[in-house]
C-alpha positions in Angstrom: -36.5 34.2 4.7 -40.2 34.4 4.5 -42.7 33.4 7.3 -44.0 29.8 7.2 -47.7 29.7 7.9 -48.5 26.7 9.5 -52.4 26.0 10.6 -54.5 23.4 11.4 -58.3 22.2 10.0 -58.9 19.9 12.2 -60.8 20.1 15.6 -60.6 23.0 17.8 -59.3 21.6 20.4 -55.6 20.2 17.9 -55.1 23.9 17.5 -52.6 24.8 20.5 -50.5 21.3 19.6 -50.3 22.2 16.4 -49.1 25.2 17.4 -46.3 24.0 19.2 -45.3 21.6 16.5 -45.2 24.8 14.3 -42.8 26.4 16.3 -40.6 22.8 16.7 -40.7 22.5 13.2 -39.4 26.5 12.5 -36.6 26.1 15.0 -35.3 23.0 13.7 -35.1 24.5 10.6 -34.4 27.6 11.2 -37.1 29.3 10.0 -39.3 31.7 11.1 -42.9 30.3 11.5 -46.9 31.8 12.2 -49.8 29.8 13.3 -53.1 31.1 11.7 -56.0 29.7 14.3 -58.2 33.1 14.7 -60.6 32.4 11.8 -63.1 29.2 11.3 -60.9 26.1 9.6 -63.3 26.6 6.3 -61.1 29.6 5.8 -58.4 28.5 7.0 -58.5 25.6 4.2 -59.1 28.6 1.7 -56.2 30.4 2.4 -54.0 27.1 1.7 -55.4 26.8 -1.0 -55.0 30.1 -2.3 -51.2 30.3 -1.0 -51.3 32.3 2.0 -50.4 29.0 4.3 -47.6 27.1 3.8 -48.0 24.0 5.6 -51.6 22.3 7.2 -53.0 19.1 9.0 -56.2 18.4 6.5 -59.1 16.0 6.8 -58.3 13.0 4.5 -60.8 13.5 2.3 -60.4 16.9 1.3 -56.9 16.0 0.5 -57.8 13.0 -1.5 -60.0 15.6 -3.5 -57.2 17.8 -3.9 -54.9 15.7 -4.7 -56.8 14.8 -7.8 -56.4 18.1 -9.8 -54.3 18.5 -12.5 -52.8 21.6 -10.7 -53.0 19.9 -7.1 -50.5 22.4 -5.3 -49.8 20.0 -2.0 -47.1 17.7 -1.0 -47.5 14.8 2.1 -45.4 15.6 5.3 -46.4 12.9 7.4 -49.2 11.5 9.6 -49.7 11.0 13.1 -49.6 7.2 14.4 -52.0 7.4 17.5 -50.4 5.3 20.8 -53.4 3.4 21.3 -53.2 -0.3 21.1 -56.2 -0.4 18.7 -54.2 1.3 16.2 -51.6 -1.2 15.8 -48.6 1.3 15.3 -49.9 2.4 11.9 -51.0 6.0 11.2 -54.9 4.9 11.0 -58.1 6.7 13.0 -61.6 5.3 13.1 -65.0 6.7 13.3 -66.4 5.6 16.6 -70.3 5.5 16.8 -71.5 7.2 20.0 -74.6 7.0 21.9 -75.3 8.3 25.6 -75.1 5.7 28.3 -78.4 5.7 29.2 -80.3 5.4 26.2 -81.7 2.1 25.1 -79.5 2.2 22.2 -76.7 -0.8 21.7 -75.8 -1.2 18.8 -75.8 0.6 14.9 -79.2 -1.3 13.8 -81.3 0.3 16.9 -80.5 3.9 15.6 -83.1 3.8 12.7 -85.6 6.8 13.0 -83.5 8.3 16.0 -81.7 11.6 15.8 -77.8 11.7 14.4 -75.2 14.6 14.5 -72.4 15.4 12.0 -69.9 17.8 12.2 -69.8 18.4 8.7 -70.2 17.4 5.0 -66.6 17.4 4.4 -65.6 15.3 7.1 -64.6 11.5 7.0 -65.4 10.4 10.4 -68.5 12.2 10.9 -69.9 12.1 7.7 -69.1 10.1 5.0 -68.1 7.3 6.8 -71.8 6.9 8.1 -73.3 7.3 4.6 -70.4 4.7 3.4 -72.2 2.0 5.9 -75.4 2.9 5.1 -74.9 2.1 1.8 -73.1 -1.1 2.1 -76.9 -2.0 3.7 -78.5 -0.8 1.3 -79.7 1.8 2.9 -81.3 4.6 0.5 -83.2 7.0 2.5 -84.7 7.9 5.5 -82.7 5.4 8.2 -82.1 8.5 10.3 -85.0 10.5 11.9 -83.1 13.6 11.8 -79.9 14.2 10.5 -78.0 17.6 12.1 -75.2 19.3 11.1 -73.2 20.7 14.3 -70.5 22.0 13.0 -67.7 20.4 15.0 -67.2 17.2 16.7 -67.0 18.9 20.0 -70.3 20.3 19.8 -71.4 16.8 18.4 -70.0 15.0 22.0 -71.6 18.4 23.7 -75.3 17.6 22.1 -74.7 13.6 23.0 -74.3 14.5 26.5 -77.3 17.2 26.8 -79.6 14.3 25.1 -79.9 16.7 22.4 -79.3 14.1 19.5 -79.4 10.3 20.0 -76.3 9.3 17.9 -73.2 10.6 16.4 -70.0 9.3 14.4 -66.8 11.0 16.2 -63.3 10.7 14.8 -61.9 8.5 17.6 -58.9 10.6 17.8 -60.8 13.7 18.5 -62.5 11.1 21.3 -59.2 10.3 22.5 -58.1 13.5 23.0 -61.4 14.4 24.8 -61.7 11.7 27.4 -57.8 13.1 27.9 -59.0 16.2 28.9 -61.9 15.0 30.7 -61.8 11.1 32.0 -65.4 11.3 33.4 -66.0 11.5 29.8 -66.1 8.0 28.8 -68.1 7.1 31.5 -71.2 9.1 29.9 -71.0 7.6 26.6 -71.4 3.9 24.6 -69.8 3.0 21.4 -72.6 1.6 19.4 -70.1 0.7 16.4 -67.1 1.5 14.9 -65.8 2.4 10.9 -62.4 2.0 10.3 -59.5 2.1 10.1 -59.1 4.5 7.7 -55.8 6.4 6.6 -55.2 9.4 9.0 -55.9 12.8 8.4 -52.4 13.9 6.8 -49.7 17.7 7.1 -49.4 19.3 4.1 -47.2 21.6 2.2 -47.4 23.4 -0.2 -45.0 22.5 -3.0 -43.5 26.6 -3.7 -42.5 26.0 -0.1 -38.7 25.4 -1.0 -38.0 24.2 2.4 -40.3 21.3 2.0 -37.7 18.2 2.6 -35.9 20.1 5.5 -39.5 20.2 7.2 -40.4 16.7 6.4 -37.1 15.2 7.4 -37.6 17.4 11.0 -41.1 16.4 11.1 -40.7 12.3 11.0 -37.7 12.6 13.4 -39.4 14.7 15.6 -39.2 11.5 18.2 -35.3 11.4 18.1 -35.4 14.6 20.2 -36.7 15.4 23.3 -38.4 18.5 22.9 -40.3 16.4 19.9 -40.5 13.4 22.0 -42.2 15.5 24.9 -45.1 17.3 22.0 -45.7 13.6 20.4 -46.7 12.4 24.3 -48.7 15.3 25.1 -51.3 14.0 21.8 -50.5 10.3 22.4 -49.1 9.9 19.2 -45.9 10.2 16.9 -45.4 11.8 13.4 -44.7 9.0 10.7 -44.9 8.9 6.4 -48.3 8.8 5.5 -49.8 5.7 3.2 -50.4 7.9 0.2 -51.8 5.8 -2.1 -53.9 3.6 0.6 -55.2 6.9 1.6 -56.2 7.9 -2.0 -58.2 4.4 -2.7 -59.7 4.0 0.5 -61.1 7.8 0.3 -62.5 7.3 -3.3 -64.1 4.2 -3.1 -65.7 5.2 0.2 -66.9 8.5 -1.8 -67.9 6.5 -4.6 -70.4 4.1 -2.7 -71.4 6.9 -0.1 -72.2 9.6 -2.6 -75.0 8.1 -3.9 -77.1 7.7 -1.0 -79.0 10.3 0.6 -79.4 9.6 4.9 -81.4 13.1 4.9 -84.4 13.1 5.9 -86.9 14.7 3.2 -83.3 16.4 1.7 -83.7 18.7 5.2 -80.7 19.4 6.9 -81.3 21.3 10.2 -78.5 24.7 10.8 -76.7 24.8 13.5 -77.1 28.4 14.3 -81.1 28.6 13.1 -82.1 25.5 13.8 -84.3 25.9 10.9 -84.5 23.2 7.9 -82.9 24.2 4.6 -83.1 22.6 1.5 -79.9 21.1 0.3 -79.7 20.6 -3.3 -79.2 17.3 -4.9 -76.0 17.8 -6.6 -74.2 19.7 -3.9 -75.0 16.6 -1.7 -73.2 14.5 -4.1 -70.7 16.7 -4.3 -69.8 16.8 -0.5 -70.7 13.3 0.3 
């Protein structure tokens, strides 16, 4: 029997859970399984889609974009269902606005002209969700000083706390799994405003994977064991069906509204690496927004 490839595109930090539900998943099936998490996840989400991983946790909205081809090669697994009492038992994240504690800032409308992190263009929470709101206020252009791409939430919480950027829209279950890890963490930051809920990022598989329902079924009753119990409580969550369609609808009409607005400053993005403006072009903003 082939090797299953599992990985994960979400934050960094997910990888070495993921990891460990990989290896549940392949011995409840019987099956031997690999984690890919050597490479960046924008290569990672190639090789899925290219058919050298099996089976993936994806951002929503690159799913919802997938999921609309013709040839769309992916099948739902399930969804995590966060523990916290603000998700109401449902398999829903938010994107929690994020300031320093000491700034002056306190809420969403005193962040015009200041400085705002994203992680990156593809992302829900730290993106599109912001551009979402800003249109909703009719916002066109220009709210933002400086918009920056960082690359990764964690390098987003990272600038926060070095006074590098004044604001920055974090998936709250990234946040969650943070302040986990660290409980000073909380203590440093303010939640300026919150977008939400919106469907959970989803596990994939890929549908040539001929074990597909045997990985499913082991998946959503992962909490009927106690090896499965044990790696749900270690992320604070549990593995449920994911709202397919609620995820499609909510994804596209976000894109929709959000695509057509432009939070860039002078169409400058600042690089992460350079720290140098470069021109992003109309049309691939629309495309990515």
């Amino acid at each position: 029997m082939p090797v299953l490839r599992f990985t994960s595109c979400q934050a960094q930090s997910a990888d070495f859970a993921c990891r460990e539900i990989a290896e549940y998943l392949g011995r409840r099936i019987g099956s031997a399984t690999g984690f890919i998490a050597d490479i960046p996840w924008q290569q990672r989400e190639r090789m899925l889609d290219a058919g050298r991983i099996h089976v993936a946790w994806i951002c929503g909205l690159p799913y919802v974009r997938k999921s609309g081809r013709i040839d769309n090669p992916l099948e739902l697994l399930g969804a995590p269902v966060m523990l916290g009492a603000r998700y109401q038992g449902r398999p829903v994240y938010f994107s929690d606005v994020l300031v320093h504690r000491d700034s002056a800032f306190r809420c969403f409308e005193d962040l015009r002209g200041a400085s705002r992190a994203y992680n990156e263009p593809g992302s829900h929470s730290g993106y599109n969700a912001v551009r979402y709101h800003l249109a909703t206020l009719g916002e066109r252009r220009g709210y933002f000083g400086e918009v920056i791409e960082s690359g990764a939430h964690q390098t987003s919480l990272q600038w926060l706390l070095d006074r590098k950027v004044d604001a920055s829209a974090i998936d709250s279950a990234v946040l969650e799994f943070a302040c986990q890890r660290d409980p000073g963490l909380r203590e440093q930051l303010r939640r300026v405003a919150t977008f939400g809920p919106a469907a959970i990022p989803p596990w994939v598989v890929l549908k040539s994977v001929v074990q597909r329902d045997r990985l499913r079924d082991a998946m959503l009753a992962m909490h009927e064991t106690s090896e499965g119990r044990a790696l749900c409580a270690s992320r604070r969550s549990q593995l449920r069906p994911h709202p397919k369609n609620g995820c499609r609808r909510g994804r596209r009409r976000t894109c929709r509204s959000a695509g057509c607005h432009g939070d860039l400053k002078g169409d400058d993005v600042v690089d992460q690496e350079s720290a140098e403006p470069r021109r992003r072009k109309k049309n691939r903003r629309w495309r990515r927004g």
